[in-house]
C-alpha positions in Angstrom: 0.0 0.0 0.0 1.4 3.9 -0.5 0.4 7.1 0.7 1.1 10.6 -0.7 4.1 10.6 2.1 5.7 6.7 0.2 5.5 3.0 0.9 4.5 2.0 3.9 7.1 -0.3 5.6 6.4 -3.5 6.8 6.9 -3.8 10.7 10.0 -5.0 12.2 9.9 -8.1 13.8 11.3 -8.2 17.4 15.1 -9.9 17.4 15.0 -13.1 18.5 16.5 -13.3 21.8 20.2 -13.3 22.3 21.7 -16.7 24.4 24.5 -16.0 26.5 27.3 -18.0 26.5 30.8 -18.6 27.3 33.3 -17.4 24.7 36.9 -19.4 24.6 38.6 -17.6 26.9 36.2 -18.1 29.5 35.9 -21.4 28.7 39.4 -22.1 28.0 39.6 -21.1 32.2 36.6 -23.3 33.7 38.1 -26.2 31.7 41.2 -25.9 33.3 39.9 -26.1 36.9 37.5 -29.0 35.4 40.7 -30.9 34.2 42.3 -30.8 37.1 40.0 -31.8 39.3 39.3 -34.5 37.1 42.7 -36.1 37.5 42.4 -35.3 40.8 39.3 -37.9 40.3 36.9 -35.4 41.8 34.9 -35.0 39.2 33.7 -36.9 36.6 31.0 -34.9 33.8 30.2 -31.6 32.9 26.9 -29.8 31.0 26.5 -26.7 29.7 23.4 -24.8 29.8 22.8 -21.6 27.4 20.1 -19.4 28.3 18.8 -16.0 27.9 19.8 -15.0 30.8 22.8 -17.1 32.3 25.0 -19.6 31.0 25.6 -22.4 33.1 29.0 -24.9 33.5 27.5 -27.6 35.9 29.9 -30.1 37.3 28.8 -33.4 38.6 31.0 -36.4 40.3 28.6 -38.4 38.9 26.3 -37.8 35.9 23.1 -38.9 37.7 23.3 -36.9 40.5 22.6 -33.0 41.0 25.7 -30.9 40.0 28.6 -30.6 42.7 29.1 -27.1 41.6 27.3 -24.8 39.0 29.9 -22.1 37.1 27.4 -19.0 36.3 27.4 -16.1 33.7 24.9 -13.9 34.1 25.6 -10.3 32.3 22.8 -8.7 33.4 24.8 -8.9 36.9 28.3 -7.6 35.1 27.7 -3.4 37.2 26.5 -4.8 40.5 28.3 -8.2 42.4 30.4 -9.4 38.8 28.7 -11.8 36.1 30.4 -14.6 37.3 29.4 -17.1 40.0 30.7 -20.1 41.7 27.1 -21.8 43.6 27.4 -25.4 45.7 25.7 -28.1 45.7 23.1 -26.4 48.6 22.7 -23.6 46.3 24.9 -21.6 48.9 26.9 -19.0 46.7 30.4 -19.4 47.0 31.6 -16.8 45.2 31.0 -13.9 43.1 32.7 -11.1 41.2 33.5 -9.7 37.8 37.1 -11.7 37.3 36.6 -15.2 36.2 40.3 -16.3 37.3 39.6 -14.9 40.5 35.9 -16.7 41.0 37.4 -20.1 39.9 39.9 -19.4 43.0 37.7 -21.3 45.0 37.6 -24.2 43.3 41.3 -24.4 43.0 41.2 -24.4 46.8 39.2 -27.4 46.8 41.3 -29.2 44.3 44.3 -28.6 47.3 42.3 -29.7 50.0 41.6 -32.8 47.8 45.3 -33.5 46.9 46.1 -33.1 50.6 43.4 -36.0 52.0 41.6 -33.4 53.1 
């Protein structure tokens, strides 16, 4: 259809909604703790979760259970307590902040305390 004024255009569809997700670099870090604790033979299987919202690296000892720890990316997050977060098994958070080196810390704390009995 046109007016005096030109075509009318057709609307815009809305844009379908973006997934977050961890890049390589972030990735390339959370599989590094993941690798060692699996020699450590702490863990055992990994899934990764992509939402609108969050990504999510949950780590299980065993692939039927609940996951041991759950590695999340939330951007929305990235100006207030960090995107990144480290939650237990209880759903206790146990850490948070905007450096994902720095997050993983505590894992890599755990992987000690494992190597040392304990």
């Amino acid at each position: 259809m046109t007016t005096p004024q030109g075509p009318v255009p057709f609307p815009i569809p809305s844009p379908v909604p973006e997934v977050v997700s961890f890049d390589r670099k972030e990735l390339g870090a959370i599989l590094s703790v993941y690798g060692r604790m699996v020699a450590a033979g702490e863990w055992r299987d990994y899934a990764i979760s992509t939402l609108r919202d969050l990504a999510v690296f949950s780590v299980f000892r065993r692939t039927a259970e609940v996951p041991l720890y759950r590695i999340e990316k939330r951007p929305k997050l990235r100006a207030r307590q960090g995107m990144y977060t480290v939650v237990g098994a209880d759903g206790q958070i146990l850490r948070r902040g905007a450096d994902l080196a720095q997050v993983l810390r505590v894992l890599e704390r755990r992987l000690i305390r494992a190597l040392d009995g304990g």
